[in-house]
C-alpha positions as CSV (number, residue, x, y, z in Angstrom):
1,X,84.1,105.1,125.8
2,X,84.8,102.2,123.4
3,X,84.9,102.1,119.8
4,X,84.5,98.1,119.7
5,X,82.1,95.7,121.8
6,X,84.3,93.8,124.0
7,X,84.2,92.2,127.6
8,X,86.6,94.2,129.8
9,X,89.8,92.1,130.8
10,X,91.1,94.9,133.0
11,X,92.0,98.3,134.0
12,X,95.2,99.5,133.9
13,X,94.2,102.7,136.3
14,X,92.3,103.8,139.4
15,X,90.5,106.1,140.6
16,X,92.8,109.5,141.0
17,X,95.5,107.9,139.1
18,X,97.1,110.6,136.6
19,X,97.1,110.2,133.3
20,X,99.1,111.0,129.8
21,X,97.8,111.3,126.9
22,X,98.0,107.7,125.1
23,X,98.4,105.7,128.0
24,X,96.2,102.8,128.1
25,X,93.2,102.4,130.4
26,X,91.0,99.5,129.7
27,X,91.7,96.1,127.9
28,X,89.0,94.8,126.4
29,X,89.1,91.1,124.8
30,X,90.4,91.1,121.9
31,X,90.3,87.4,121.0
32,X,87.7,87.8,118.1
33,X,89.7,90.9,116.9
34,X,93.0,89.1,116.2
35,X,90.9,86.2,114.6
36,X,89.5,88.4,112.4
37,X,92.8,90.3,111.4
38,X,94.1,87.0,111.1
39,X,91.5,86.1,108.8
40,X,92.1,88.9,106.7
41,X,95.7,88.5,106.2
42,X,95.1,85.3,105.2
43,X,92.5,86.5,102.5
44,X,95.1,89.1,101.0
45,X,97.2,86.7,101.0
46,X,95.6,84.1,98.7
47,X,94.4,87.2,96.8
48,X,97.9,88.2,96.2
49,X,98.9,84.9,95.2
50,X,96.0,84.7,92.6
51,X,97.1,87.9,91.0
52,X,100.9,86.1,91.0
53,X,99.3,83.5,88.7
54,X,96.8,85.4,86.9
55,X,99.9,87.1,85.5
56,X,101.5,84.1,84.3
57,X,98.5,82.8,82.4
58,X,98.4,86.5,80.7
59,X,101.7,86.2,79.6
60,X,101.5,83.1,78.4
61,X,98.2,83.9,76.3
62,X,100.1,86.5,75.0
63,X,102.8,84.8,73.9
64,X,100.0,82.3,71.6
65,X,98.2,85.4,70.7
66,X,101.4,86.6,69.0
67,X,101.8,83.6,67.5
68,X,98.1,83.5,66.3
69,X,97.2,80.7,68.5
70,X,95.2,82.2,71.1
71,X,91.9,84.2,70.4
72,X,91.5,87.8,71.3
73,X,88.5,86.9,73.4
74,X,91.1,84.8,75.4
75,X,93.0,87.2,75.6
76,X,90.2,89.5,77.1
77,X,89.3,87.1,79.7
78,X,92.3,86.8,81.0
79,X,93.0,90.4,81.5
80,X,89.9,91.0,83.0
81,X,90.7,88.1,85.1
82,X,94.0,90.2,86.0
83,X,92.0,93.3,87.0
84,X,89.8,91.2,89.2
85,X,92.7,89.8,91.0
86,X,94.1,92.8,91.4
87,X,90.9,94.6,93.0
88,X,90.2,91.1,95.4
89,X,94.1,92.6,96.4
90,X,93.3,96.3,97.1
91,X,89.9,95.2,99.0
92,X,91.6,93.0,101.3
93,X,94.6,95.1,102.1
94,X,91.5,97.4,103.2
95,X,90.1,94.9,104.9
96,X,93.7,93.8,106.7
97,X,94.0,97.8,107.8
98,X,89.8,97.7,109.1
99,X,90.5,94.8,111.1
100,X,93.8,96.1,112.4
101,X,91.9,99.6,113.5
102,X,89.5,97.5,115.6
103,X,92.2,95.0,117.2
104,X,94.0,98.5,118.3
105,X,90.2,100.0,120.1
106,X,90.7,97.1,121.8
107,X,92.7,99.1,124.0
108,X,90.9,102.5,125.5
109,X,93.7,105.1,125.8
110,X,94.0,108.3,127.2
111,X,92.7,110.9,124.9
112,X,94.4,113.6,127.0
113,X,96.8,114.0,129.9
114,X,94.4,114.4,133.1
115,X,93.1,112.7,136.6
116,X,90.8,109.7,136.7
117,X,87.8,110.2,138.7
118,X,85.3,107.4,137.8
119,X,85.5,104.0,136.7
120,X,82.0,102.9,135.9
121,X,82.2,99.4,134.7
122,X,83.5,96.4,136.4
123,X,86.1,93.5,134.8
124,X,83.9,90.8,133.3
125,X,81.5,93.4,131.9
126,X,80.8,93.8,128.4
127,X,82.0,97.2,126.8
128,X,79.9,98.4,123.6
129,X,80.0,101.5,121.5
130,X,77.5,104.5,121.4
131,X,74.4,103.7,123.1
132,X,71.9,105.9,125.4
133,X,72.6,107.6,128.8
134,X,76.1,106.9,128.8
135,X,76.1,102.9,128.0
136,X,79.3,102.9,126.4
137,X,81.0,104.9,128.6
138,X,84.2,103.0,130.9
139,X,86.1,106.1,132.5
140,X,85.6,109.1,133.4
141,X,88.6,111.8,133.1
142,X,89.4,115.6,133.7
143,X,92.3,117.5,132.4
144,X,93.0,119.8,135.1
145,X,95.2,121.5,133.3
146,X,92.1,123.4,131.8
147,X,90.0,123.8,134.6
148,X,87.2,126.1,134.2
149,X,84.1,127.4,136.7
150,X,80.6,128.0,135.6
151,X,77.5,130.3,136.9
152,X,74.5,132.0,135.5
153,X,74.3,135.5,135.5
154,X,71.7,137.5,135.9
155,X,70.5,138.8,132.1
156,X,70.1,142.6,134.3
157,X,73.7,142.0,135.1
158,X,74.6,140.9,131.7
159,X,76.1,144.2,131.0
160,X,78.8,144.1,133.4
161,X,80.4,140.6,131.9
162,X,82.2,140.6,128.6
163,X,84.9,138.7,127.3
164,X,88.6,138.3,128.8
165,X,87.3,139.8,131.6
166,X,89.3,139.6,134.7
167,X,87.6,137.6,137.6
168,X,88.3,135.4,140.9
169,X,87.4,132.2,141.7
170,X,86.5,131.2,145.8
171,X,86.0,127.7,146.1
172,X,83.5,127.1,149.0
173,X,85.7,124.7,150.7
174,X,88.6,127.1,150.7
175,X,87.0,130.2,151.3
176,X,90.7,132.0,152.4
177,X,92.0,130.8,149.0
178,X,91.5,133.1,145.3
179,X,92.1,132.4,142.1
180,X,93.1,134.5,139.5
181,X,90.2,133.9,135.9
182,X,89.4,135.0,133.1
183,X,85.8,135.0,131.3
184,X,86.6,132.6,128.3
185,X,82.6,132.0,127.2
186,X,79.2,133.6,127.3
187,X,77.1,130.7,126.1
188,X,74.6,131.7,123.2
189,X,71.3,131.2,125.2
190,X,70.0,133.1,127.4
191,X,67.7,130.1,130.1
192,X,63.9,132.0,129.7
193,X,62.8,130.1,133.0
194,X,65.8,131.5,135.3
195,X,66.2,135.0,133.4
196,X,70.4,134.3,133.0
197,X,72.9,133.6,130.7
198,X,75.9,130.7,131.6
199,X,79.3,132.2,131.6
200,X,82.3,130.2,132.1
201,X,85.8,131.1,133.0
202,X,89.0,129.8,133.1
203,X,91.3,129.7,136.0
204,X,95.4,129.0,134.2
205,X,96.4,128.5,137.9
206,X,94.9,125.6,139.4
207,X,96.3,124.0,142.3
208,X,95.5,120.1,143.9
209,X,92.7,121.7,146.3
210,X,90.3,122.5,143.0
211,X,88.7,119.5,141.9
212,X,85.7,118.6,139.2
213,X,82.3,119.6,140.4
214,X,83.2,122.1,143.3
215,X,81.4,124.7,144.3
216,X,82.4,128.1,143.9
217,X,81.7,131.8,143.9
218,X,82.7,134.1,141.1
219,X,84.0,137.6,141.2
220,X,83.9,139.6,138.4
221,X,86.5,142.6,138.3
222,X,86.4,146.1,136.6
């Protein structure tokens, strides 16, 4: 999903496209986004310059004050003034690096390497953050490098499943094929309605005939 509202100006994948980590997605527009790091540059930059002069008239209030022209209280206002200047500075070189964090979620990237499977907004649609029932999301993505089955097992049968287990994986599609698993996770909550406990393994072998949301069955061993 998106960190930034934005329309979407386009995709830069398709559906079972692989991915690497980093590489863009989605462009949203970022129109407003430059605009406003323009803005801010340009604030820092008369900030900067204000600090420039705010020096100047210090030293040269200094300079009368040693002579005992100027007052002390001058003096005081203008190195107050000074700090002031200097602060305006470090707020909008915070400001600059803000807007220049939002220009970049302008572009979704790849959090991990991995296979598309769903684009679900169009180009022309408007992108935002957060939001209920998946709003903000844009893509969909699996790593299949960690691919991992799921079932609920029987809390009478509980006994026979522990950690780093040894098991097999039979996808129903391909039942001549087995995978070599491992139990990686007994979830904490046993599901009072069904009586069973999740327990999720990992298979380090996968090949281009498992994909996301297959069915399977699930052998335990010893």
């Amino acid at each position: 999903g998106v960190r930034v509202a934005g329309r979407i100006d386009a995709f830069f994948v398709d559906e079972s496209d692989v991915v690497k980590k980093g590489q863009p997605l989605v462009q949203l527009d970022d129109r407003d986004y430059r605009a406003a790091l323009a803005r801010a540059e340009a604030s820092l930059g008369v900030a900067v310059a204000t600090v420039d002069l705010r020096r100047k008239e210090i030293e040269r209030i200094r300079e009368l004050r040693r002579a005992d022209v100027a007052s002390q209280a001058a003096l005081d206002v203008k190195e107050n003034e000074v700090r002031v200047a200097e602060a305006q500075v470090a707020q909008g070189r915070a400001e600059v690096q803000a807007a220049r964090v939002n220009l970049d979620y302008t572009v979704l990237r790849a959090p991990s390497t991995g296979v598309i499977l769903a684009k679900l907004k169009e180009v022309g649609e408007m992108a935002v953050p957060g939001g209920f029932a998946g709003s903000g999301e844009l893509i969909r993505m699996a790593n299949l490098a960690d691919l991992r089955a799921e079932v609920d097992v029987n809390e009478a049968d509980l006994a026979r499943v522990h950690l780093g287990q040894a098991a097999e994986v039979v996808p129903h599609a391909f039942p001549d094929r087995r995978y070599p698993a491992k139990v990686v996770k007994l979830y904490p909550q046993v599901n009072r309605q069904k009586g069973t406990l999740k327990v999720e393994v990992r298979i380090p072998e996968p090949d281009e005939a498992l994909r996301p949301d297959m069915s399977v069955r699930i052998h335990f061993l010893g």
